[in-house]
Structures are given as structure tokens and as C-alpha cells.
C-alpha positions, 0 to 999 in steps of 0.5 A: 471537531467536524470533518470532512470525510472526502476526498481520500488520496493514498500514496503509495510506492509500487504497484501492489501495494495500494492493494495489498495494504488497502485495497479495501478501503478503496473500494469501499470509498469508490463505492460511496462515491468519494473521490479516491486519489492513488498517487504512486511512486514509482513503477517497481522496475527491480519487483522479483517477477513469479510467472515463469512465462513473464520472468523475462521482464525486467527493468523499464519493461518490466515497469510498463508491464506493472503500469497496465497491472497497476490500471488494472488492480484500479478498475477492479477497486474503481480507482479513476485517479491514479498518478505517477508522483513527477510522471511516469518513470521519473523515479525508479524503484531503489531495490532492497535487500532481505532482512531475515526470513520474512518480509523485512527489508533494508536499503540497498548499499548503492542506490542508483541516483534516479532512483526514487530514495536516491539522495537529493530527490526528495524536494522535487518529489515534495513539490510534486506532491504538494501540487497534487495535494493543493488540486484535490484538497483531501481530508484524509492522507493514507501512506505509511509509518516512518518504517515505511510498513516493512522497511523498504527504501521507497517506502519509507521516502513515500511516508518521508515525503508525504508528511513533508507535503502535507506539512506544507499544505496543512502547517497547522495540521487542521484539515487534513488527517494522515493515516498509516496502514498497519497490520495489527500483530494479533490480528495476523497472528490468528489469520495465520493460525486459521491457515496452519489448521487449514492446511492443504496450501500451496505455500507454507505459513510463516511465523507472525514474527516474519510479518510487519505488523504493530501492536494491535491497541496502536490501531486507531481505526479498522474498516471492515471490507465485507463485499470489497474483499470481493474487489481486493482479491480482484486487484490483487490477481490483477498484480499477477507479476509480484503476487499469487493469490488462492482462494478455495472458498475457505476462511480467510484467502490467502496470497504470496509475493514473491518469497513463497509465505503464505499470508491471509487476505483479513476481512478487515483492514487497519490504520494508524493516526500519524497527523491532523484531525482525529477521526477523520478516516472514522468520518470517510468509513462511516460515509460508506 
């Protein structure tokens, strides 16, 4: 079947994560001159703050200041269509709790009632986007797995909600192609032992077991960012509140969040089909 590679619309919860999952991707789309659609969730008012000289921040404030950092990571990525699903601080971020030593996470035991998992608000968050989905009439959907990648509440509603919207948009799933991001277990795994042979960081290097990743034969498609790692490193510095990034010149670069790991900026960048047409990320890559 035929697809049609473009428009691309990503949903995504907070600021960062368009770019740490695929910001690649993205410039590699605005590149060509597909018309690229991020649609975020929420402002990530409760994201754990690195800079000393911004730990002050916290709550709306804090979500303001990753408003201009979330603009900013787009002009690096040449992202001209971002949107706040509802608008602008109509859902907050729901918080999380750490599972183990890694990157894992779970919902929080109280979540406040705007808050964007908060019970009761996913209907308007699906009306919402479906507004949004009807406008731009994508022919590729990038969000996450049912997991939500790592599970974060507002991950896994963002995933939640958008299957629900596109369902709504796509009963038949004959148009519209859903992906997931996905780091692949393998792939980590020797970028994380390139690091560790490396040395000299300023962060430790964890296990693979500490990241979320999938088996790599789950991956249906890879993109290769080749110059738009260049744009990736740009955005990511750009979310200077939630993550540090060094990058000496060796292979590959490495960034942090919040919890000190270490984890390599790959060349490539993985997904996995969750709905509709088949190949139809492979069409919008290969228009690139």
C-alpha cells in the first residue's frame, strides 16, 4: 500500500522529550520540508531542576521557563508548529516516583486533579487532539509505547490518548501510521560500552538494565540522523534545566538528566509500528 510520507506530528508529554527520543527525526523532516507538528502535554512544572543558579525555579515558573526552552530546542530542530494539547497550562505535570537505580518510573500515589494523568481528564485531552489531528491530517503519529517508554504517568496517558485520537480520526486504521520511540536493548548497550572504554566523564556509565529499552529485532524502523545529530545536540542544550550534555569530539556524545547517568547521544534513532499503514515512517524517512 501507498503512503503518503507527510505531514509528521509527534505527541509528546514535557519539554525534553521531543528531543531526547527524536529529535533527529524531526530535523531530519524539517529538513525536507515535511511539515512537522510537535503537540506537548504539559509543561513539566514538577522536572527536577540541574543548574544551581535556576534550582529556584519551581512550579508555573518553572513551566514558563521550559516554555522558552521548549521554543528554543524547536528553532534548533526547525520545528515551527508546536502546540500545548488544550493550551498552555491547562494540564500540569502528575510527578513520578523513581523505580530502582535507572530511569524507571511510576505514578506518583496522589496525583493532583489538573494534572495532565489526573483521573477524569482524558476525554478532553482526546477532543483536543482530534482537533488537532483533523487540521493537520498526518500520515505518521510518533508517541510512545503503552509504557509510556519508561513508565511515567504522563507518558503513558500521552500514548493513551493518542491511540484513543487517532482511532477516532482513523477507525479503520487505513491512513494514518502510529509509531513508537524506542531505544533498542542492544544498540545501548554498546554505546554504553563505547562510553565506559572511553572514560574521562563527568557522570558514571550505568548498566543497560538501568535504561528503557526493547528488544532490538522489536524495531520496525531506524533513521539514521547523520548531520541532524548536529541539530539534536543543539536542542537538547537547549533544555538546560532538565539536562547536561558533553560532547569532546569523541564517539558517541554523551548527555545526563537529572540523576547523573551517563547516556550516549546514538547516530541513529529507533521506532516501533503500533498502528496503521506499514512503512509509512520508511516513506517519510525516505523523503529525506
Amino acid at each position: 500500500m501507498l503512503v503518503s510520507p507527510g505531514p509528521l506530528l509527534l505527541v509528546h508529554a514535557h519539554p525534553d522529550d521531543e528531543t531526547i527520543t527524536c529529535g533527529g527525526l524531526m530535523a531530519l523532516a524539517t529538513a525536507a520540508g515535511v511539515p512537522v507538528t510537535l503537540v506537548t502535554g504539559n509543561r513539566g512544572e514538577q522536572g527536577e531542576v540541574i543548574p544551581p543558579g535556576l534550582q529556584h525555579l519551581s512550579g508555573d515558573a518553572l513551566g514558563r521557563y521550559r516554555e522558552g526552552e521548549l521554543a528554543r530546542a524547536c528553532d534548533a530542530l526547525g520545528v515551527t508548529d508546536q502546540r500545548w494539547l488544550g493550551g498552555a497550562g491547562t494540564w500540569h505535570d502528575s510527578g513520578m516516583v523513581r523505580v530502582g537505580e535507572g530511569i524507571h518510573a511510576a505514578a506518583p500515589v496522589t496525583i493532583s486533579p489538573d494534572a495532565f494523568a489526573a483521573p477524569g481528564t482524558a476525554d478532553a485531552q482526546v477532543e483536543a487532539l482530534v482537533a488537532v489531528l483533523r487540521e493537520v491530517s498526518p500520515g505518521v503519529v510518533v508517541t510512545y509505547d503503552r509504557d509510556g517508554g519508561y513508565g511515567h504517568p504522563d507518558h503513558v496517558r500521552a500514548h493513551e490518548v493518542t491511540m484513543a485520537a487517532v482511532t477516532a480520526v482513523d477507525p479503520d486504521a487505513a491512513t494514518i501510521t502510529v509509531v513508537a520511540t524506542a531505544a533498542p536493548r542492544d544498540e545501548v548497550a554498546a554505546g554504553l560500552e563505547a562510553l565506559r572504554r572511553r572514560g574521562g566523564l563527568p557522570w558514571p556509565v550505568p548498566p543497560v538494565e538501568d535504561l528503557p529499552t526493547v528488544p532490538d529485532a522489536t524495531i520496525t524502523t531506524r533513521v539514521e540522523l547523520a548531520g541532524a545529530r548536529v541539530a539534536k545536540l543543539a536542542a537538547l542544550r537547549a533544555h538546560a534545566t532538565q539536562i547536561e550534555v558533553h560532547d569532546d569530539g569523541h564517539e558517541p556524545p554523551v548527555f545526563a538528566l537529572s540523576n547523573g547517568l551517563a547516556q550516549p547521544v546514538l547516530g541513529v534513532e529507533s521506532f516501533v509500528h503500533l498502528r496503521g499503514p506499514e512503512g509509512g515512517l520508511d516513506a517519510l524517512v525516505g523523503s529525506t
